[in-house]
C-alpha distance (Angstrom), angle and dihedral (degrees) to the residues before:
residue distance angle dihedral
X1 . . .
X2 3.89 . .
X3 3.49 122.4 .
X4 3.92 133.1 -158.1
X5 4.00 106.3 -74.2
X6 3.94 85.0 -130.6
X7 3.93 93.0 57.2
X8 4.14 86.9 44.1
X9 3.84 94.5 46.5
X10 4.24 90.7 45.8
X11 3.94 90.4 48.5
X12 3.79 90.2 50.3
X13 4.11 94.9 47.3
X14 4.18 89.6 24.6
X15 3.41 118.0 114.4
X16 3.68 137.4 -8.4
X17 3.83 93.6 -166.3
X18 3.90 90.1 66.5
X19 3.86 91.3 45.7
X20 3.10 95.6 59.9
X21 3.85 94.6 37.0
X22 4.01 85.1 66.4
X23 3.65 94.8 48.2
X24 3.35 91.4 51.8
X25 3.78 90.8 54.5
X26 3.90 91.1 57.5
X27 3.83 89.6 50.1
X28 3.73 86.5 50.0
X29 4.14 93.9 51.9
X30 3.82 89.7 41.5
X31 4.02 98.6 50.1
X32 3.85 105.5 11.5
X33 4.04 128.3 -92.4
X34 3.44 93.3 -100.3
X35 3.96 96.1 54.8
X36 3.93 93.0 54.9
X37 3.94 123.5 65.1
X38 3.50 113.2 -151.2
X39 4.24 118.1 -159.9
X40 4.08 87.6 173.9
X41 3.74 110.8 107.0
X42 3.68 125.5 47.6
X43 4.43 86.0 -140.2
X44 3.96 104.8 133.4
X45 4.14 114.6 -131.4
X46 4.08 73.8 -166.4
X47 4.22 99.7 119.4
X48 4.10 105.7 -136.5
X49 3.62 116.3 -105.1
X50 3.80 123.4 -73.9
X51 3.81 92.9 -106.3
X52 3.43 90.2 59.7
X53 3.90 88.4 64.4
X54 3.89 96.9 41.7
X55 3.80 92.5 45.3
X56 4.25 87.8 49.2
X57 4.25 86.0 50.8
X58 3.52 87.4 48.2
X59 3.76 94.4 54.0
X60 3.94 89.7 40.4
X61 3.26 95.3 49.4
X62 3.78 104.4 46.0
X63 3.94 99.0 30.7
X64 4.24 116.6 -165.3
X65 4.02 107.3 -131.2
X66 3.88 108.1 -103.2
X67 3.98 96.1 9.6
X68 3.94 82.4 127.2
X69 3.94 89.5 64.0
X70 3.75 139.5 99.6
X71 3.94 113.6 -84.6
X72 3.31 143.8 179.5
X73 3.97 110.6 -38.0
X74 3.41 90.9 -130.4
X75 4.17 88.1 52.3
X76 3.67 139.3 -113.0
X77 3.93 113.5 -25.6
X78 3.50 94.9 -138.7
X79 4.17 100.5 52.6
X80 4.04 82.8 47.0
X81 3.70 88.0 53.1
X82 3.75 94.4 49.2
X83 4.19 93.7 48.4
X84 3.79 82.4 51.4
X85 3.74 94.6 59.4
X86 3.60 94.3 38.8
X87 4.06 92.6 46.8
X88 3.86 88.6 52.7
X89 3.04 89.3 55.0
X90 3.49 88.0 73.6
X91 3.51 106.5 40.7
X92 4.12 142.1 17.0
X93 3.35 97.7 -95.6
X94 3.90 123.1 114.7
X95 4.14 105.1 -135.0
X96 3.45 127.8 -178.0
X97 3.78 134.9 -178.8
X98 3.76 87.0 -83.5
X99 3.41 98.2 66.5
X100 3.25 93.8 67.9
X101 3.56 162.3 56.6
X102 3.56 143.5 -143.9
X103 4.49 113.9 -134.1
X104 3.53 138.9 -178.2
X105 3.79 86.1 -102.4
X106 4.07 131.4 -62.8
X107 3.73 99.1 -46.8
X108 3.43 91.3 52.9
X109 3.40 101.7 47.2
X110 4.05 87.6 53.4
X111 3.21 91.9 53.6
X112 3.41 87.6 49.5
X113 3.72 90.1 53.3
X114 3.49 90.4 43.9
X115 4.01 96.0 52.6
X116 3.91 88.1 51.1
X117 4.04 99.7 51.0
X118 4.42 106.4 30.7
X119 3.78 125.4 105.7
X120 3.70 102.6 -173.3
X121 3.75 104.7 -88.0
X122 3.71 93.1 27.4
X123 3.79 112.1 147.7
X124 3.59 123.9 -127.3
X125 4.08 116.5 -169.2
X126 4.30 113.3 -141.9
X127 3.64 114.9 -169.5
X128 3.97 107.1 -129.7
X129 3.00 136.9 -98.4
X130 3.84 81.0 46.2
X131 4.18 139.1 160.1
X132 4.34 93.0 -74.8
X133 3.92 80.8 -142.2
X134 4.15 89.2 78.7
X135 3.73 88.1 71.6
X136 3.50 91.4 58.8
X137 3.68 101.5 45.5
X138 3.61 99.0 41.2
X139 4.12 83.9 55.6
X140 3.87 91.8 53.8
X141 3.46 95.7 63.7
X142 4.26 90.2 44.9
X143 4.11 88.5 -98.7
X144 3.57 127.1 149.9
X145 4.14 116.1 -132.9
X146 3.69 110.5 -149.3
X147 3.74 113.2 -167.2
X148 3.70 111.5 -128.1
X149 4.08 108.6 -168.6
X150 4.14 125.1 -134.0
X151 3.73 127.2 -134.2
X152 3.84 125.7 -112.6
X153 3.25 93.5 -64.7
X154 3.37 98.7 39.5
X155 4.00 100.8 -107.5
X156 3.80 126.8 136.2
X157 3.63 113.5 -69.1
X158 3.81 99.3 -145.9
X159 3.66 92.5 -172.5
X160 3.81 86.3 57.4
X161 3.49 98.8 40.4
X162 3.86 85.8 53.5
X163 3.99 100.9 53.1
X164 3.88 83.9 38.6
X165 4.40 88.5 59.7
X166 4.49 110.3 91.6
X167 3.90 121.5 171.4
X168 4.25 79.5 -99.3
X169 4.31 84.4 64.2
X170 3.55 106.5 108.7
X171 3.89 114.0 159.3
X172 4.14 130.3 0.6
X173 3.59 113.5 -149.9
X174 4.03 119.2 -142.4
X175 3.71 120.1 -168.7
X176 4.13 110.8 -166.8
X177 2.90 125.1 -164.6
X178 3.90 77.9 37.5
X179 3.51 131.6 -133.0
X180 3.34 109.2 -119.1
X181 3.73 105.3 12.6
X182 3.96 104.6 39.2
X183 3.28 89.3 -141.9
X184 3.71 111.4 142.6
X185 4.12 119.0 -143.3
X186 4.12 113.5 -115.8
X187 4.06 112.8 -122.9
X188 4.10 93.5 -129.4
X189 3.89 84.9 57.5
X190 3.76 96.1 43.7
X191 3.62 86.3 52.3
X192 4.25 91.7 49.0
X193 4.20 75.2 53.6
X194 3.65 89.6 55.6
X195 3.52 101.3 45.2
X196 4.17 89.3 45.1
X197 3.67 86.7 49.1
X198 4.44 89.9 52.8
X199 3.51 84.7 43.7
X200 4.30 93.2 57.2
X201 3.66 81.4 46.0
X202 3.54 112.5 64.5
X203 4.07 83.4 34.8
X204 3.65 97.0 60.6
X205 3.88 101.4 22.1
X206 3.37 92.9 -117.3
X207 3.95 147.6 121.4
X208 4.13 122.5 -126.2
X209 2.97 121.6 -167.7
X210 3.64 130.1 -147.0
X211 4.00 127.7 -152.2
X212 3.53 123.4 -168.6
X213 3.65 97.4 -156.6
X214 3.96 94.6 -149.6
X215 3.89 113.2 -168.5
X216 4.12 95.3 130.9
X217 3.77 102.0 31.3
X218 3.80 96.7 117.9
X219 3.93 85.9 45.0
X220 3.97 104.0 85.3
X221 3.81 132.3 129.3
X222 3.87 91.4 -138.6
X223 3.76 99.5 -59.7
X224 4.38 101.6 128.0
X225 4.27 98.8 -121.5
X226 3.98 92.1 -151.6
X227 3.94 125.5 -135.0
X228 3.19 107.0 -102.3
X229 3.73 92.3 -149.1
X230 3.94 84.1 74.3
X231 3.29 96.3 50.7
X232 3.96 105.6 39.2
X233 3.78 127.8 37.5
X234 3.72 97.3 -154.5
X235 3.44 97.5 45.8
X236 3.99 140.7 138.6
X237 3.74 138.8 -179.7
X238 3.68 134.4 -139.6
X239 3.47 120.7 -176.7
X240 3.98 144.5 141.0
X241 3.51 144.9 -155.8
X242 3.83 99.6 -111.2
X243 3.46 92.9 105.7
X244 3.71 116.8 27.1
X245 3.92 90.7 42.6
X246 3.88 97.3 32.4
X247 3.87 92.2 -120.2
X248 3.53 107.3 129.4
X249 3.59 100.5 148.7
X250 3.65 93.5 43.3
X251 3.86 91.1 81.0
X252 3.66 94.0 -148.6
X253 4.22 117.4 152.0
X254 3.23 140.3 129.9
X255 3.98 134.6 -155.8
X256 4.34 121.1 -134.9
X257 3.97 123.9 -157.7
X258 4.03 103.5 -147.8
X259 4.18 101.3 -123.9
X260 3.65 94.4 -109.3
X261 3.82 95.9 60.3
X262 3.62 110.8 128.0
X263 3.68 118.0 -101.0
X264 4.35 83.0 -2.1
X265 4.10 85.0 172.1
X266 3.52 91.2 59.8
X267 3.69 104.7 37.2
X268 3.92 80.4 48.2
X269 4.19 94.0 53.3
X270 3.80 83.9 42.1
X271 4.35 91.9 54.0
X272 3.96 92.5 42.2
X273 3.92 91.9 54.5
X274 4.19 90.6 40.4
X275 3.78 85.7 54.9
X276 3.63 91.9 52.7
X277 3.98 98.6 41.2
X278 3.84 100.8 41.5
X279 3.83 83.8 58.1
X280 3.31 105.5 -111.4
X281 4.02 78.0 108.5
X282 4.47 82.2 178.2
X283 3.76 140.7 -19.6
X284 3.79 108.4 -88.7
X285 3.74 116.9 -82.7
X286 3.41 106.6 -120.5
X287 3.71 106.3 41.7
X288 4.53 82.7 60.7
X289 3.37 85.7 54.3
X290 3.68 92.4 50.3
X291 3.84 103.0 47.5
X292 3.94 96.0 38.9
X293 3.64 83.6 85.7
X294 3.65 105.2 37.6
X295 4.61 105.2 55.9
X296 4.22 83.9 124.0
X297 4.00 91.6 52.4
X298 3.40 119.5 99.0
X299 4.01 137.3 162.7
X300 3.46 109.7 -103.5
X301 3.93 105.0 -82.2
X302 3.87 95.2 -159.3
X303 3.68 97.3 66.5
X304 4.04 74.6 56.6
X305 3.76 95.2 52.4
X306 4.14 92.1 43.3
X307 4.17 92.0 52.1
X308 3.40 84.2 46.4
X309 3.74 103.0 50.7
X310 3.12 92.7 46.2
X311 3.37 102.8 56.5
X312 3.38 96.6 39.4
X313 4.04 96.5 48.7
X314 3.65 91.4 54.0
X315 3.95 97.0 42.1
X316 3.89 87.5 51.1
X317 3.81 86.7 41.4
X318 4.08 88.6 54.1
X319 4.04 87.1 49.9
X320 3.74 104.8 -105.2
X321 3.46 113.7 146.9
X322 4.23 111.9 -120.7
X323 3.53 140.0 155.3
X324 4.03 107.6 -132.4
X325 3.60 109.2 -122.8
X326 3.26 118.3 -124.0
X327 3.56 101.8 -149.9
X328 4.29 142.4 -11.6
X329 4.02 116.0 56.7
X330 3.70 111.6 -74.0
X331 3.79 149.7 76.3
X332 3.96 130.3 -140.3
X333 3.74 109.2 -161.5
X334 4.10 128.2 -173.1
X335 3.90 101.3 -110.4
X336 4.11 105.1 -122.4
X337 4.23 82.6 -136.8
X338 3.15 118.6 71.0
X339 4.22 89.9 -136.6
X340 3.52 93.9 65.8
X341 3.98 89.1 -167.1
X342 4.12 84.6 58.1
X343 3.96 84.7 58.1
X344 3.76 90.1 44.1
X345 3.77 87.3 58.0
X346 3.60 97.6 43.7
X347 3.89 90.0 49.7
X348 4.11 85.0 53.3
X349 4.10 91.1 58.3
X350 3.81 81.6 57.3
X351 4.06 89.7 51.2
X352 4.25 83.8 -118.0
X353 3.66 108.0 136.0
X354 3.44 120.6 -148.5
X355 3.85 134.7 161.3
X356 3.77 116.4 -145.2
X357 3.69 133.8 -108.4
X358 3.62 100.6 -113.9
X359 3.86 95.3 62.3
X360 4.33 79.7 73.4
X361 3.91 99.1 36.3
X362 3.15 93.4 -87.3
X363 3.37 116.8 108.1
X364 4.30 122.4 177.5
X365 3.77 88.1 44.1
X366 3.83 141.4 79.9
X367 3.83 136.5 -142.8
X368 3.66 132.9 -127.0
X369 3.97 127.2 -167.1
X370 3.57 106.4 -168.0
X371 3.65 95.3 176.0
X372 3.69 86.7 119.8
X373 4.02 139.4 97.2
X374 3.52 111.1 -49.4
X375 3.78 84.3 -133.5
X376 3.58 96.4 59.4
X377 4.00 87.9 49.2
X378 4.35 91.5 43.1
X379 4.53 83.3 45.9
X380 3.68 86.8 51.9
X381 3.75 105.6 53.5
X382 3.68 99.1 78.2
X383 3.83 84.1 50.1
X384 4.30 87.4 53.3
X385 4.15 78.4 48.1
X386 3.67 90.2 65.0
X387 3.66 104.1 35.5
X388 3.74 89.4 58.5
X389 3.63 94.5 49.0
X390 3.60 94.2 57.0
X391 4.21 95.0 40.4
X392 4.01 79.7 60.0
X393 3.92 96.2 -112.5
X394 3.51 119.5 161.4
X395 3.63 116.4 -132.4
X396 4.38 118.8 -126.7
């Protein structure tokens, strides 16, 4: 059966992460899981927290009559309530239930965002090296991505960000702690963004809005990740709880409009219908019931910090060149070849499996997940010995 050439032509330059995913699985077959150590996919082995499990026997075992029905698009008042608190928490803002809404984790609740705000042709800025799965879901809802490069050390270039903003720039999506970098964005320059963003405003007669796409917030090695509702005025947040609950495949999200978003009733109205007509009609059920409970939970964050130090003390200690991430679960190294696809390969004779920096904009470097078993990570470091001595690196 044919399929759109659009769909055919993203699945053949889609993403990198997947690639390398199924290579890895035929190094796996061929040598044995155990004797290959894959850093592809950001999917936590990290179990979620024991309250999680009591609060999930407690719902089990004492069901409410009709909590497996439809609700309220925007989701149950009572969860929304509950993410307000804990949000405010946070930040200065006064949130209530109304503010926001309830999504089948982050992605949808972007593309939520992203149904409610596009004009075909709208532009939407990304800050590179960025999650490659912005491209797509700015395209669904007949967006343009514009590719807005970092500095060194992979902060917002303001400068940039300003010659990349037209009259066609509607929205600039942050991600911090960032996927791939870790690196976690600083309130006083979030609020330089803000003030930039004001500026472009009044200048073009338009509104911008940013979204702090949210999904490792709560996972930070001491570093403050700022509300973006302080720092922003027109300002929303997407965010799941893949990562600071360990529930991934639970697909359960939600997206917040700060208070002082222009016209927030609107864009709100606008959100509520999206959820409904994209299909995601409302979050499931269960899983709303099961986090309203549980906004103080978190994984534990120092198994986090200890994968990532040591990782990231012996890479350093090898000579690779890395900025050290101050928060989420992954690493974005400088590749010691100038082909980073020629390191890729290299790492792959040493059953290390990488995916390369160009599949997130970010081409020279490579990225790391090491959300996985520390043994995996302690088995491979021998193997990271090896690679390094044959790239020519010079140990520290």
């Amino acid at each position: 059966m044919p399929i759109a050439h659009k769909i055919k032509d993203f699945i053949e330059h889609s993403s990198w992460i997947r690639k390398m995913f199924e290579e890895g699985l035929l190094l796996k077959q061929q040598y044995g899981a155990e004797n290959v150590f894959d850093f592809t996919l950001g999917n936590p082995t990290m179990e979620p927290p024991e309250e999680l499990h009591t609060e999930l026997r407690r719902i089990a075992e004492h069901p409410i009559p009709g909590m497996h029905r439809y609700m309220n698009n925007a989701g149950y008042e009572e969860t929304r309530a509950a993410i307000a608190e804990a949000i405010m928490e946070r930040c200065s803002a006064t949130l209530t239930a109304n503010h926001l809404v309830m999504t089948c984790g982050a992605g949808a609740a972007l593309n939520v965002v992203l149904k409610t705000i596009l004009n075909p042709g709208d532009e939407v800025l990304i800050l590179a090296p960025y999650f490659v799965e912005y491209n797509f879901y700015i395209d669904n809802h007949g967006g343009v991505p514009v590719e807005v490069m970092t500095d060194a050390h992979f902060q917002p270039d303001l400068d940039a960000i300003a010659s990349a903003i037209t009259n066609r720039t509607r929205a600039i999506i942050i991600n911090s702690p960032n996927n791939p970098t870790g690196v976690i964005y600083p309130a006083a320059l979030l609020k330089q963004l803000g003030e930039l963003l004001a500026r472009k405003e009044q200048e073009l007669g338009t509104t911008i809005l940013a979204i702090s796409d949210e999904p490792y917030a709560h996972i930070s090695f001491g570093e403050e990740v700022p509300c973006i509702f302080d720092c922003i005025k027109n300002s929303l947040i997407v965010t799941s709880h893949s990562k600071d609950l360990a529930l991934p495949g639970e697909r359960i999200g939600y997206l917040a409009a700060s208070p002082n978003l222009t016209a927030v009733g609107m864009f709100m109205q606008g959100a509520i219908f999206a959820n409904r007509v994209l299909g995601f009609v409302n979050a499931p059920a269960l899983m709303q019931r099961l986090v309203t409970n549980l906004q103080h939970c978190r994984v534990d964050i120092e198994k986090y910090r200890y994968k990532r130090d040591l990782l990231y003390n012996k890479l350093v200690e090898l000579g690779f060149e890395v900025v050290k991430p101050g928060g989420g679960f992954y690493l974005f190294p400088k590749s010691p070849l100038a082909d980073e696809m020629e390191f890729i390969r290299k790492a792959q004779e040493y059953k290390i499996l990488l995916v390369p920096g160009s599949g997130f904009g970010g081409p020279g470097y490579f990225r790391i997940a090491y959300c996985i078993d520390d043994d995996v990570i302690e088995r491979s470091l021998p193997h990271w010995e090896k690679l390094a001595a044959e790239v020519g690196m010079t140990a520290k």
